[in-house]
C-alpha positions as CSV (number, residue, x, y, z in Angstrom):
1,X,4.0,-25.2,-21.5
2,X,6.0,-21.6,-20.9
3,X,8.4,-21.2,-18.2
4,X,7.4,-19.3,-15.4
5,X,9.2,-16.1,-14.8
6,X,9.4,-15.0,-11.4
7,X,9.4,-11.3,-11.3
8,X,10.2,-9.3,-7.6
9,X,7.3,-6.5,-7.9
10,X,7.8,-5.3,-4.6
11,X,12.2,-4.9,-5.0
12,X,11.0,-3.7,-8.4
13,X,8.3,-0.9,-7.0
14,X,11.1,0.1,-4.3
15,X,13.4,0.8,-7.3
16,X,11.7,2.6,-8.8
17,X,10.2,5.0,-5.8
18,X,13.7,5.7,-4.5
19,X,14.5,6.6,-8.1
20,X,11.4,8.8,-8.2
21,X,12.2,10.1,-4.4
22,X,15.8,10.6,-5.3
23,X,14.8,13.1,-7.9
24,X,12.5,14.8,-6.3
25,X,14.8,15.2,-3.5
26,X,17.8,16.2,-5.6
27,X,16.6,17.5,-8.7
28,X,18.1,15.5,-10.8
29,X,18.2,11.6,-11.7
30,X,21.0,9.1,-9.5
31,X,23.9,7.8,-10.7
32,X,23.8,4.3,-10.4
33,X,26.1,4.1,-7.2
34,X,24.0,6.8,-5.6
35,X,21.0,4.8,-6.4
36,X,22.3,1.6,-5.1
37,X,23.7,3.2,-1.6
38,X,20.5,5.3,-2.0
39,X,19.1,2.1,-1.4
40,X,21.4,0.3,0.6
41,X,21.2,-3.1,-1.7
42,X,24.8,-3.4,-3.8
43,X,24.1,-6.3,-5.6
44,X,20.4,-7.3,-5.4
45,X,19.6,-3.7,-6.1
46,X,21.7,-3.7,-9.5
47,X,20.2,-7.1,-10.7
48,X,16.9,-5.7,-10.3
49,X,17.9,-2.5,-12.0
50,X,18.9,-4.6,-15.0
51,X,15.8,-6.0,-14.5
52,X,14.2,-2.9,-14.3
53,X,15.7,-1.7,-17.3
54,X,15.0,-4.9,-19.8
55,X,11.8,-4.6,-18.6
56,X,11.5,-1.2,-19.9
57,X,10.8,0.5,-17.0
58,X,13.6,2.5,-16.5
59,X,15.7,4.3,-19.1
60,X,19.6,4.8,-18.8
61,X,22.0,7.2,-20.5
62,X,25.8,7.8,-19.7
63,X,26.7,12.1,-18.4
64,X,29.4,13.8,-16.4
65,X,28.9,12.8,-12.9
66,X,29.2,16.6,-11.9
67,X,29.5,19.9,-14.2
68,X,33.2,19.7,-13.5
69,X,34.2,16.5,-13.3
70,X,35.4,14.4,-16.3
71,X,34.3,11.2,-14.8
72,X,31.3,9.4,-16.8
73,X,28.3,8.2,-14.9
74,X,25.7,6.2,-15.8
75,X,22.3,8.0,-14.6
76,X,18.7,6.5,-14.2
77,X,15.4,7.8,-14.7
78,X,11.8,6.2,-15.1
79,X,10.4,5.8,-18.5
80,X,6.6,6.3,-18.9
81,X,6.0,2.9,-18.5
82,X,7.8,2.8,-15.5
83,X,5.9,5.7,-13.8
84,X,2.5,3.7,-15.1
85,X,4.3,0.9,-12.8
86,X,3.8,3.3,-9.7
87,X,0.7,4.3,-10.4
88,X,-1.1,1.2,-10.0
């Protein structure tokens, strides 16, 4: 017999609506330290965007944090499948 993996759905679907609200809001995708005080969760938030992201559910690629900064963030955005995730 497998192992059961226990997967959070609901941290997961909160993820990835404040990610979704976030840009919407902004216009743009969060930083991961935006996201995380975005939703006030430090480190169950980032397990679950680890999670989130092995899963395939949201995508993640390094940019300046601001046009004139020369500090490197590392942003988040929903993938397809992760916006199929919401939609159900």
């Amino acid at each position: 017999m497998g192992q059961r993996i226990d997967v959070p759905i609901l941290g997961l679907a909160r993820l990835l609506e404040a990610i979704d609200e976030f840009g919407s809001r902004r216009g743009r995708d969060p930083y991961t330290r935006e996201l995380l005080g975005f939703l006030r969760m430090w480190g169950y938030g980032e397990d679950l965007l680890l999670l989130a992201w092995d899963l395939g559910l949201v995508d993640r690629y390094d940019d300046y944090c601001e046009p004139v900064s020369r500090r490197l963030c590392r942003f988040n955005k929903l993938s397809d499948l992760g916006r199929e995730f919401l939609r159900r």
